[in-house]
Backbone as JSON Lines, residues from 0, in Angstrom:
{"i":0,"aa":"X","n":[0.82,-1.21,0.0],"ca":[0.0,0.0,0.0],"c":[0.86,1.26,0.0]}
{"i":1,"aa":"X","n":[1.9,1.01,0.81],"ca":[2.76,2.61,1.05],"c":[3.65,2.72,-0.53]}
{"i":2,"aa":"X","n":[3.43,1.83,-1.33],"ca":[3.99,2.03,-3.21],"c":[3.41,2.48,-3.39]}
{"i":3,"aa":"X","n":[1.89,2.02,-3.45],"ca":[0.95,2.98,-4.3],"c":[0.2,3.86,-3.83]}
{"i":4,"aa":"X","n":[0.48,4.59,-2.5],"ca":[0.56,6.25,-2.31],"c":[1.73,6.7,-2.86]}
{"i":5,"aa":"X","n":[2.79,6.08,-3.27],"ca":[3.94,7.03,-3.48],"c":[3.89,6.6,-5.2]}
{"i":6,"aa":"X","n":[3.39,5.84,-5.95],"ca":[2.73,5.77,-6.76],"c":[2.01,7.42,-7.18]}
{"i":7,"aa":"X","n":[0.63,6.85,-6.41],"ca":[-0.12,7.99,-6.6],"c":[0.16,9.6,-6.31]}
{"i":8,"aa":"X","n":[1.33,9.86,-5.96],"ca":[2.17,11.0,-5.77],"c":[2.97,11.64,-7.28]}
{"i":9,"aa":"X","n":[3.6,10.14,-7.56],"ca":[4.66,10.68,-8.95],"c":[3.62,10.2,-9.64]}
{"i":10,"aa":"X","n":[2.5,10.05,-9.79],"ca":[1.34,9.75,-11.2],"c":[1.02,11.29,-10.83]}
{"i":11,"aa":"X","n":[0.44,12.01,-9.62],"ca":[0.02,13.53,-10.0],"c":[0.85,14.31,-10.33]}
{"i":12,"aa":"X","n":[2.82,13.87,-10.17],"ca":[3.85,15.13,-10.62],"c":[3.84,14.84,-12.11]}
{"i":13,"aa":"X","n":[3.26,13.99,-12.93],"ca":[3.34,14.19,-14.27],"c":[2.2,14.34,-14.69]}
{"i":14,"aa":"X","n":[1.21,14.37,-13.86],"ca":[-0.19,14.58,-14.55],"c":[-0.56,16.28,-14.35]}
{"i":15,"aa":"X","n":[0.45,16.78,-13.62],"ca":[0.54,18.04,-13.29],"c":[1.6,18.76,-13.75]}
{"i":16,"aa":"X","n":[2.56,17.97,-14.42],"ca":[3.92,18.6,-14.6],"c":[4.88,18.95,-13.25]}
{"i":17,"aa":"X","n":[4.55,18.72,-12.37],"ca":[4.25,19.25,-11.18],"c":[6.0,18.95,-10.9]}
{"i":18,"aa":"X","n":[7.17,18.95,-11.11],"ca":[8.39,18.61,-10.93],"c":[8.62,18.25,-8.92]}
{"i":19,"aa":"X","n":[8.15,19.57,-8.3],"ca":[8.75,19.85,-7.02],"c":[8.11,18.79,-5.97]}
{"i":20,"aa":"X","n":[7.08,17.5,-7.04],"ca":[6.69,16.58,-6.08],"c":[7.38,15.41,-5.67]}
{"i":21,"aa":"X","n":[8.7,15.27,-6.83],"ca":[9.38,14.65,-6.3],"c":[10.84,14.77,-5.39]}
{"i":22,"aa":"X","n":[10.61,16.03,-4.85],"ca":[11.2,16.46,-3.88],"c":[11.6,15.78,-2.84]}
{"i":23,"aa":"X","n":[10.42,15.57,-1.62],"ca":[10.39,14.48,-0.36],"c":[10.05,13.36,-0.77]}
{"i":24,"aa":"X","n":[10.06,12.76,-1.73],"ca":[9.79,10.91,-1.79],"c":[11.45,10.62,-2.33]}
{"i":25,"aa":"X","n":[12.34,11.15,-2.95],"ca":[13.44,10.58,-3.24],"c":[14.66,10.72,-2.2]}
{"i":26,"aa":"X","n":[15.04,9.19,-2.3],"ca":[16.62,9.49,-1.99],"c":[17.57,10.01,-2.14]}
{"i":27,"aa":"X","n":[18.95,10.37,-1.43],"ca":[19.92,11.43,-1.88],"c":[20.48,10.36,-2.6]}
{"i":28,"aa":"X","n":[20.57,9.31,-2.7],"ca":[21.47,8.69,-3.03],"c":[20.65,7.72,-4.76]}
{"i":29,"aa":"X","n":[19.23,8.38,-4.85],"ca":[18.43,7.65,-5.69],"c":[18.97,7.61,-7.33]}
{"i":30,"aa":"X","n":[18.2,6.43,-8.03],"ca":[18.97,5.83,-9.48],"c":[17.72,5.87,-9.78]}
{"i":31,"aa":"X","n":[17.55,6.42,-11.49],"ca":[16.46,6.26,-12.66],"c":[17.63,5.96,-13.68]}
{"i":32,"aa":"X","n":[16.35,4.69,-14.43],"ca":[17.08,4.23,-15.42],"c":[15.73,3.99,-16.51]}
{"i":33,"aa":"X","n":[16.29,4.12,-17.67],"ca":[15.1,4.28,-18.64],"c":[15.85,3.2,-19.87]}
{"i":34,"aa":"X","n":[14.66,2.38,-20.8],"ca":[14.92,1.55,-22.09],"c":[15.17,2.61,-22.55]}
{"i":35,"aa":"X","n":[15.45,3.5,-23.0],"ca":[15.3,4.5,-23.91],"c":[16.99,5.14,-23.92]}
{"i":36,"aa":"X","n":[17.49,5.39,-22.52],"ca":[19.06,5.6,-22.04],"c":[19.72,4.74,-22.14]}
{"i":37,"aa":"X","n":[20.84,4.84,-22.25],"ca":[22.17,4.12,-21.92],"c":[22.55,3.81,-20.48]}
{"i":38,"aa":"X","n":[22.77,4.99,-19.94],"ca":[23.47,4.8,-18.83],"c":[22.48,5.12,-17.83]}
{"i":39,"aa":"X","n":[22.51,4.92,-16.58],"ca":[21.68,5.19,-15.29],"c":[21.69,6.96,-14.83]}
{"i":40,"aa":"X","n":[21.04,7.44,-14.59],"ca":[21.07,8.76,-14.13],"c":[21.13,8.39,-12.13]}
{"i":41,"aa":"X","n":[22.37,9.3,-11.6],"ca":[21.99,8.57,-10.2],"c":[22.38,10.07,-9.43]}
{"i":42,"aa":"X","n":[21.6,10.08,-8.13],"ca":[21.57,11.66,-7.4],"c":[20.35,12.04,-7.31]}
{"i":43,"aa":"X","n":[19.86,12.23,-6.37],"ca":[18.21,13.09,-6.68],"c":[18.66,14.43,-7.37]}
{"i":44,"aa":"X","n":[19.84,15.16,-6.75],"ca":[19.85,16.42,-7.75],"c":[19.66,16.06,-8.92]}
{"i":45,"aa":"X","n":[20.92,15.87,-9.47],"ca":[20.51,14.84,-11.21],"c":[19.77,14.67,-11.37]}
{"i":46,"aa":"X","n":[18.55,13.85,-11.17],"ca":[17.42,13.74,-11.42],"c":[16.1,14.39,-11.25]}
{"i":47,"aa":"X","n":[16.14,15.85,-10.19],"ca":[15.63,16.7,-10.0],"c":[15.48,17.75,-11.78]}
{"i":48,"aa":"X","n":[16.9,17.61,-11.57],"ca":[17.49,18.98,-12.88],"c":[16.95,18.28,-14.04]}
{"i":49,"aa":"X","n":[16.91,16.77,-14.19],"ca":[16.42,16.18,-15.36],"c":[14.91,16.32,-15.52]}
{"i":50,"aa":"X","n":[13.96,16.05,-14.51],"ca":[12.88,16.1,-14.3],"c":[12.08,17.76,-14.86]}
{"i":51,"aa":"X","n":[12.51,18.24,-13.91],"ca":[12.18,19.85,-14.26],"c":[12.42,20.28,-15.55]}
{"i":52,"aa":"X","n":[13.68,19.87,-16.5],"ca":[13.84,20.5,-17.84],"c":[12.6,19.44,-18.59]}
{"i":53,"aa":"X","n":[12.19,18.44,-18.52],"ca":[11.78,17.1,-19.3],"c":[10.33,17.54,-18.84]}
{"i":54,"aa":"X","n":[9.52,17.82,-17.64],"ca":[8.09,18.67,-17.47],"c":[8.04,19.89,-18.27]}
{"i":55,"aa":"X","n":[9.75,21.0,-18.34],"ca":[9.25,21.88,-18.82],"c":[8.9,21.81,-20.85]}
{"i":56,"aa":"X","n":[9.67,21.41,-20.84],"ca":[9.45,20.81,-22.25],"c":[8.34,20.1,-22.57]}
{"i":57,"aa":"X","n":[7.39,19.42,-22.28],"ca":[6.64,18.86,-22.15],"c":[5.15,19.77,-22.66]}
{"i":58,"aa":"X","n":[5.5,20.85,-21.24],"ca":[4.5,21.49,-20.97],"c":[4.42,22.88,-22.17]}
{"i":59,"aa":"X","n":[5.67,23.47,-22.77],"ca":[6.14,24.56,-24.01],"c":[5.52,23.36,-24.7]}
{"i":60,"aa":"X","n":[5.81,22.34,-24.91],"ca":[5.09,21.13,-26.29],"c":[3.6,21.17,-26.81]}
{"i":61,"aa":"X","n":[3.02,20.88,-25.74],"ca":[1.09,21.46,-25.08],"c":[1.07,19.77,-25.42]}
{"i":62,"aa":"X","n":[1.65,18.59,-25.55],"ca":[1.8,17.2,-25.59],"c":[1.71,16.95,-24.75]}
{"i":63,"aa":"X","n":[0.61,16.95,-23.71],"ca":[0.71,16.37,-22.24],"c":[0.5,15.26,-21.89]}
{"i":64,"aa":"X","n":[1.16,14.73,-20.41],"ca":[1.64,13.56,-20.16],"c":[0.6,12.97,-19.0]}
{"i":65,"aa":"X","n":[0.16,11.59,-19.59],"ca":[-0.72,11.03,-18.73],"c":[-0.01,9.73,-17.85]}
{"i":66,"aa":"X","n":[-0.5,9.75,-16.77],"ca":[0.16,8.7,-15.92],"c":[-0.98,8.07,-15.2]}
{"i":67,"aa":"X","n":[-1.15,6.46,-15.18],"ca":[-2.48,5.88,-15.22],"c":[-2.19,5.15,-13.82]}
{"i":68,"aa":"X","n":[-2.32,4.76,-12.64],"ca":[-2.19,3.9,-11.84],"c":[-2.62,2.2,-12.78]}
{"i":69,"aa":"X","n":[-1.48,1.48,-12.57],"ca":[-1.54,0.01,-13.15],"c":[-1.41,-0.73,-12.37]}
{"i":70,"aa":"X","n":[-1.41,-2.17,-12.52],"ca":[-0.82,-3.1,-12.04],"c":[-0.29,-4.49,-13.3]}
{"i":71,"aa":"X","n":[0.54,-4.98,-12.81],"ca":[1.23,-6.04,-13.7],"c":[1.81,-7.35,-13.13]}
{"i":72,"aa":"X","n":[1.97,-8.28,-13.3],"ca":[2.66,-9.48,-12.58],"c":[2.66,-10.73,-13.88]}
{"i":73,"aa":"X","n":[3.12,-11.75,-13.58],"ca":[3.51,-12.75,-14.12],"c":[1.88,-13.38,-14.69]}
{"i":74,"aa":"X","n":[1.02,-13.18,-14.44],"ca":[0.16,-13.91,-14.85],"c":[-0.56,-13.06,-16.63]}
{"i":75,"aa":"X","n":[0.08,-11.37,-16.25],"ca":[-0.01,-10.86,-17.49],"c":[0.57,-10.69,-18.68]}
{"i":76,"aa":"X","n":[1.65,-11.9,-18.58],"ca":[2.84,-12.03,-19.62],"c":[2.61,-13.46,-19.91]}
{"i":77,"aa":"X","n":[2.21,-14.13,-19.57],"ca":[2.26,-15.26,-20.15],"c":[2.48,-15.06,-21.86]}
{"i":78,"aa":"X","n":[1.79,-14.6,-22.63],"ca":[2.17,-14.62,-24.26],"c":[3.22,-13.61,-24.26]}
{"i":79,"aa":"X","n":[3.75,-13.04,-23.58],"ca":[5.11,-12.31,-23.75],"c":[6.19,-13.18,-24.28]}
{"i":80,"aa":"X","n":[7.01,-13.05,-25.07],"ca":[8.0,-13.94,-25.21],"c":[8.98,-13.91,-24.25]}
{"i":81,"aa":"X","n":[9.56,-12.39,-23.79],"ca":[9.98,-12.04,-22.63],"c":[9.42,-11.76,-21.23]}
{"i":82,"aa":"X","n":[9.41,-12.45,-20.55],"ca":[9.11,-12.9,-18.87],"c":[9.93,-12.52,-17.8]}
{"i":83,"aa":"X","n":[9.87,-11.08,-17.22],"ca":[10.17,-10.71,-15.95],"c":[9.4,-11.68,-14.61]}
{"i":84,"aa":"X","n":[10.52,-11.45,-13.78],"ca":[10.19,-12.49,-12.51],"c":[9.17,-10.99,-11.74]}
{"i":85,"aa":"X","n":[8.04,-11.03,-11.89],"ca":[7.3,-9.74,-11.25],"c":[6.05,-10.44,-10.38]}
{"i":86,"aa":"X","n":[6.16,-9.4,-9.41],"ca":[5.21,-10.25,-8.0],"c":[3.79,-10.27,-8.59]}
{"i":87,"aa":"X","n":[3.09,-10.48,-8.17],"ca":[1.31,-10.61,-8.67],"c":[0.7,-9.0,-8.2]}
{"i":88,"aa":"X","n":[0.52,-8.37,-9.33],"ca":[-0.76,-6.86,-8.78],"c":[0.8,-6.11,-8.48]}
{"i":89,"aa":"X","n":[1.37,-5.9,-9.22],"ca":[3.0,-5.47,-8.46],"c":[2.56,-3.86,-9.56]}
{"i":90,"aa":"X","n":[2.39,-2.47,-8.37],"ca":[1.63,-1.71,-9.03],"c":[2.81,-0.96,-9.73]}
{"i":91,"aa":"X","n":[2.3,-0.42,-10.62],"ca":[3.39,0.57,-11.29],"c":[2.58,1.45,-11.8]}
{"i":92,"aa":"X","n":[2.69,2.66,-13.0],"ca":[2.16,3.95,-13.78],"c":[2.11,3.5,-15.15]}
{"i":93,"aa":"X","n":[1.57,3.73,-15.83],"ca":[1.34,3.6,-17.16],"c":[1.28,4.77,-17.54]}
{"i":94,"aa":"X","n":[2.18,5.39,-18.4],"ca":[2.76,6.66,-19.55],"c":[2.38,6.48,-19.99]}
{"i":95,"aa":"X","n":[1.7,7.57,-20.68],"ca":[1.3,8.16,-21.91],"c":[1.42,9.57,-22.16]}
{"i":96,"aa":"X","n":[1.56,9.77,-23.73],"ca":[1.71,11.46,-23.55],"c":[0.94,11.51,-24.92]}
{"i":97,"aa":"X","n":[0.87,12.78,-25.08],"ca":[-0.47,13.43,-26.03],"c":[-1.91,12.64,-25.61]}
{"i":98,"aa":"X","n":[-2.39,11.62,-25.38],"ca":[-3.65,11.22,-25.29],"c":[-3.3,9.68,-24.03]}
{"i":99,"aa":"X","n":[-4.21,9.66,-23.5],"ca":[-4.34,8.28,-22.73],"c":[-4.14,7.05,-22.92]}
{"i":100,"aa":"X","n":[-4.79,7.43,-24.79],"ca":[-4.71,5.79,-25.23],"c":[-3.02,5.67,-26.47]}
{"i":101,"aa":"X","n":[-2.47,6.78,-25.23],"ca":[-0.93,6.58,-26.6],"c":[0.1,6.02,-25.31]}
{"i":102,"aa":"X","n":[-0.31,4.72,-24.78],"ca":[0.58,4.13,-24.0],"c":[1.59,4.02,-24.46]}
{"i":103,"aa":"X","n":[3.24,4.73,-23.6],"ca":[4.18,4.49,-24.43],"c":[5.67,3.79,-22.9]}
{"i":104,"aa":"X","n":[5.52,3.83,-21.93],"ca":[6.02,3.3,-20.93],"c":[5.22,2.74,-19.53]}
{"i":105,"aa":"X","n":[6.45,1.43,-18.8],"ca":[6.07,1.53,-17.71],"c":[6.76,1.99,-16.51]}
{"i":106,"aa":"X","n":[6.36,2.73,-15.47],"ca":[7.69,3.32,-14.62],"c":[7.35,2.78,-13.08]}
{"i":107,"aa":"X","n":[8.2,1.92,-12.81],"ca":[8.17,0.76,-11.72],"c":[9.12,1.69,-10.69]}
{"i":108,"aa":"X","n":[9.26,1.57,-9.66],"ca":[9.66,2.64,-8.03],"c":[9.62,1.26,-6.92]}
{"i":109,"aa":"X","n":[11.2,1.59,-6.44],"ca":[11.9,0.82,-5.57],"c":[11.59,1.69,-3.96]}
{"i":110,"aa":"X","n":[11.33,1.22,-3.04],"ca":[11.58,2.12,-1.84],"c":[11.93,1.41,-0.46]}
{"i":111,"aa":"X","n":[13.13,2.3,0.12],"ca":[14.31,1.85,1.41],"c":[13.56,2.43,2.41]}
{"i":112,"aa":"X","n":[13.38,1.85,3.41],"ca":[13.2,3.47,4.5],"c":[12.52,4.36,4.21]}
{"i":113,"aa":"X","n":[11.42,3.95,3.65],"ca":[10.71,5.57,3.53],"c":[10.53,6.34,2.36]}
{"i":114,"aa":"X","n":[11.7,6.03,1.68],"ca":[12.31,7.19,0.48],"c":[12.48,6.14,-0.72]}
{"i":115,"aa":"X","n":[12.26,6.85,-2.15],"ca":[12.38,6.17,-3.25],"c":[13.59,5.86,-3.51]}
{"i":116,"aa":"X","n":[14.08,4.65,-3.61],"ca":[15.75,4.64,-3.97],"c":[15.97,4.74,-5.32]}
{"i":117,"aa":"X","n":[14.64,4.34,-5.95],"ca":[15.0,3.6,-7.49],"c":[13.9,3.87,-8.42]}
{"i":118,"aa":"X","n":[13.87,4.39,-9.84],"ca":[12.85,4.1,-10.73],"c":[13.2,3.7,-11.74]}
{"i":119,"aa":"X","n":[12.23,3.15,-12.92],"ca":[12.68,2.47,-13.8],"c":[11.64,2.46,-14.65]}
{"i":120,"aa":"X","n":[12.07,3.32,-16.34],"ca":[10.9,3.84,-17.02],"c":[11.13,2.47,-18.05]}
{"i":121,"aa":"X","n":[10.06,1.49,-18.24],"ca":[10.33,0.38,-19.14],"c":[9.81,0.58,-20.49]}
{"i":122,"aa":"X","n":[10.43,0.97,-21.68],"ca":[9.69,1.78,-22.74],"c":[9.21,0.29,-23.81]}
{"i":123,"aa":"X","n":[9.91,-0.76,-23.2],"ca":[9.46,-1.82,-24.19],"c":[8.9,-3.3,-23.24]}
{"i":124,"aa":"X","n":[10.06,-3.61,-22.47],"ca":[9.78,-4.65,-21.74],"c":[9.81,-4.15,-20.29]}
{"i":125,"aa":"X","n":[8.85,-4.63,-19.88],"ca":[7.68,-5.26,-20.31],"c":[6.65,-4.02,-21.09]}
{"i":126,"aa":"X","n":[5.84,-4.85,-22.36],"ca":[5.38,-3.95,-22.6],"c":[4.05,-2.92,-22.16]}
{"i":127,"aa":"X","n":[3.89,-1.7,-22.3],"ca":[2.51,-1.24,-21.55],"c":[1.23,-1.95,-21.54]}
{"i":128,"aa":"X","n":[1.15,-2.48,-23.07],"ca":[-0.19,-3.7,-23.27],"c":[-0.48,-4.39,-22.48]}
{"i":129,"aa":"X","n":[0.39,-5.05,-21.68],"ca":[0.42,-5.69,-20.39],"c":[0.06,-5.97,-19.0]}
{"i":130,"aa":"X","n":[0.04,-4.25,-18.78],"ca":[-0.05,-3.83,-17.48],"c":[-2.1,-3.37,-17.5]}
{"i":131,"aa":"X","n":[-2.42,-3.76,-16.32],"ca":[-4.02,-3.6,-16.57],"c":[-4.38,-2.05,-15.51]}
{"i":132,"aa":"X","n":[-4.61,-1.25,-16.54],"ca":[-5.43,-0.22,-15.91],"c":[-6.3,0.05,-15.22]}
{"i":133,"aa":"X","n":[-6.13,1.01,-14.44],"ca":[-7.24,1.31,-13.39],"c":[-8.48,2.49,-13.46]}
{"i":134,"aa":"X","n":[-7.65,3.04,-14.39],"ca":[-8.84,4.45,-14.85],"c":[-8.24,5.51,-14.3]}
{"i":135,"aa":"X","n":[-7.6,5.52,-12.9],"ca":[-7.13,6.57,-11.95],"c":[-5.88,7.16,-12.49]}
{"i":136,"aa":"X","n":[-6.2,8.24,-12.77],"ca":[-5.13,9.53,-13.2],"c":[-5.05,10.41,-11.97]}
{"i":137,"aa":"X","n":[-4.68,10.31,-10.89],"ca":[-4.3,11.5,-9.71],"c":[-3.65,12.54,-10.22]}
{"i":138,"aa":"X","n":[-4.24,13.38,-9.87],"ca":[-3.85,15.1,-9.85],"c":[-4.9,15.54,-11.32]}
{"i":139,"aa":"X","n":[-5.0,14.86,-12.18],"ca":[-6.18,15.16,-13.16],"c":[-7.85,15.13,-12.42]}
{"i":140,"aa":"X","n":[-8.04,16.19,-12.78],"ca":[-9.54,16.46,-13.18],"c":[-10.46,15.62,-14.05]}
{"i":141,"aa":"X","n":[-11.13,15.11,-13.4],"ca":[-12.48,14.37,-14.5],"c":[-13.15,14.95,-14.93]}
């Protein structure tokens, strides 16, 4: 349960653009890693400074970014050819940007003590098709 309040925290900083929400949920010492990068981005600063330029751009774009509360586990890959070892209902966000139904990542969150150590934007595997939606967009307006 305490994932998916902190879930439902970084689903309203991109459904808001909202950068300064991931302020108090990260570690000093926290790692994002994306299919899309090479290398790991590690530092909450780093990843602060990345965050804030990547909302602001976003938001100059008018391409806005939807973040869906999901869940995913092993029983939703079975026809995957590729098979992560993932717990059952193991919640994560479902990305999208310009429209809802333009699923384009999944972004899975590690947490130590309290604080996020870890995220991980999965732009292919596993893929978004996968993960079963909930409807819930936090920080959006219905």
């Amino acid at each position: 349960m305490e994932n998916l309040n902190t879930l439902r925290t970084i689903a309203t900083a991109y459904n808001t653009l909202d950068a300064t929400l991931f302020e108090d949920l990260l570690a000093d010492n926290f790692i994002y890693e994306s299919q899309s990068v090479i290398a790991p981005m590690t530092g909450k600063k780093t990843f602060m400074n990345y965050i804030k330029e990547k909302f602001h751009a976003v938001h100059q774009s008018g391409n806005n970014c939807y973040a869906e509360i999901g869940f995913i586990g092993m029983q939703d890959q079975m026809d995957s050819k590729v098979k992560l070892m993932l717990d059952e209902n193991n919640p994560c966000l479902i990305i999208s940007q310009g429209s809802k139904i333009n699923k384009g990542a999944l972004l899975f969150i590690e947490k130590k003590e309290g604080k996020v150590i870890r995220m991980d934007m999965c732009t292919s595997i596993p893929d978004c098709s996968l993960a079963r939606g909930t409807s819930e967009y936090p920080g959006l307006a219905e």
